[in-house]
C-alpha positions in Angstrom: -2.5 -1.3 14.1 -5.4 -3.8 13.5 -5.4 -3.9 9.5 -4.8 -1.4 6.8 -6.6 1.9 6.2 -8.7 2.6 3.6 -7.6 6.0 1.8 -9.5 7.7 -0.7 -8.8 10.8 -2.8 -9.9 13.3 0.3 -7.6 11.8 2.7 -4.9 10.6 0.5 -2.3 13.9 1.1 -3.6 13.5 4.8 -2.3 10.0 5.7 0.1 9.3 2.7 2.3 12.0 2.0 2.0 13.8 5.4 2.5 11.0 7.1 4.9 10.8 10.3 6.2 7.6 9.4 7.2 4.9 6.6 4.0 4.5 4.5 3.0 1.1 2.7 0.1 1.7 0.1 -1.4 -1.3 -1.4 -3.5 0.0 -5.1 -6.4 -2.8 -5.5 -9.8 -3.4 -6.9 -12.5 -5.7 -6.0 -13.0 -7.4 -9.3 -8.7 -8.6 -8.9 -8.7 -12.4 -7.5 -4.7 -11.6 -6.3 -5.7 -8.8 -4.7 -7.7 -10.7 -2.5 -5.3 -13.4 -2.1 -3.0 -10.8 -0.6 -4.9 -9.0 0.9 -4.5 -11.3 4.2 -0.6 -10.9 3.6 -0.7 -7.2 3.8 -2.9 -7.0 6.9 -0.6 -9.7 8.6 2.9 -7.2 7.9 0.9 -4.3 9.2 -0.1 -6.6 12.3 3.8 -7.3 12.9 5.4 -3.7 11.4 2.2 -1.3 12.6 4.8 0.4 15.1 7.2 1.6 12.1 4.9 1.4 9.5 2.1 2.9 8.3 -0.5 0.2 5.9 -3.2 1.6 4.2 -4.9 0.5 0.8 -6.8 2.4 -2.0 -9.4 1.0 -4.7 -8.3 2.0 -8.2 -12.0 1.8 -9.0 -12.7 5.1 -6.5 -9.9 6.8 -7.1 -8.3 6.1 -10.4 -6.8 9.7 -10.5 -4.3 9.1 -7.9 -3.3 5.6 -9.5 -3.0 7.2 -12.8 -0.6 10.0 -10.7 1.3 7.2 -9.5 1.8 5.1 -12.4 -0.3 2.5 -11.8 -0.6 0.2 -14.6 -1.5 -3.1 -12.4 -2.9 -4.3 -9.3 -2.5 -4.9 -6.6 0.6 -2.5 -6.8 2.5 -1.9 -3.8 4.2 1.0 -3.0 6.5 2.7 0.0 6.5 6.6 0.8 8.9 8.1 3.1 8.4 11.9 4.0 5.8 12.1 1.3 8.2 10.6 -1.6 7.7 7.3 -3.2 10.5 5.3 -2.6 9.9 2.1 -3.8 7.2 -0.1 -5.5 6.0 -4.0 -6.4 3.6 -5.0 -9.3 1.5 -8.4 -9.0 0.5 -10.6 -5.7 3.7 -11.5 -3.0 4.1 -13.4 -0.8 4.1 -12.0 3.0 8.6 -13.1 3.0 8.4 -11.3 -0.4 6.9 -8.3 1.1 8.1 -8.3 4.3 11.5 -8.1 2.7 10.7 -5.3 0.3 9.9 -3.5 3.0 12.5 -4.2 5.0 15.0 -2.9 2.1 13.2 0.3 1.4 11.7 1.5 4.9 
C-alpha cells in the first residue's frame, strides 16, 4: 500500500466496516496544522503495516455525519476497526512510535 485512502460517506461502509482486514482511519481537515504534521507519520505505518493493515483517512469537512457517528470531537482522531467494530481510538497529533504502538496493541 503506497499511502492512505481517501474515504468519503459513499464508500465508507465499503472499505471501513466491510473491510477484510484491520482498518486504521485517520478523521482530519485541511484547515488542522497537526493534521498535516502527521499526516507523513500515518502514510509511513501504512508503508511498513500495508500487508495487515488497512490506512485510509476522511476529511471531517466532507463528511461530518460520519465523524459526528463516531464521536469525533477533535482532529486528527485516529481510530482502529476490526470486523466492522471500532476497537480503539487516539485524539490529537502522535508520533509514528506512538502510533505504531497503538496499533500494535489493538490490531
Amino acid at each position: 500500500m503506497a499511502n492512505s485512502i481517501d474515504v468519503t460517506a459513499a464508500n465508507f461502509e465499503q472499505e471501513v466496516l466491510n473491510a477484510d482486514t484491520a482498518v486504521l482511519l485517520k478523521f482530519w481537515a485541511p484547515w488542522c496544522g497537526p493534521c498535516k504534521m502527521m499526516a507523513p507519520v500515518v502514510d509511513e505505518v501504512a508503508d511498513e503495516k500495508g500487508d495487515n493493515l488497512k490506512v485510509v483517512s476522511i476529511n471531517v469537512d466532507d463528511a461530518p455525519e460520519i465523524a459526528a457517528e463516531h464521536g469525533v470531537r477533535g482532529v486528527p482522531t485516529v481510530m482502529l476497526f476490526k470486523s466492522g467494530a471500532k476497537v480503539a481510538s487516539l485524539v490529537g497529533a502522535q508520533s509514528k512510535s506512538q502510533l505504531t504502538q497503538f496499533i500494535d496493541q489493538n490490531a
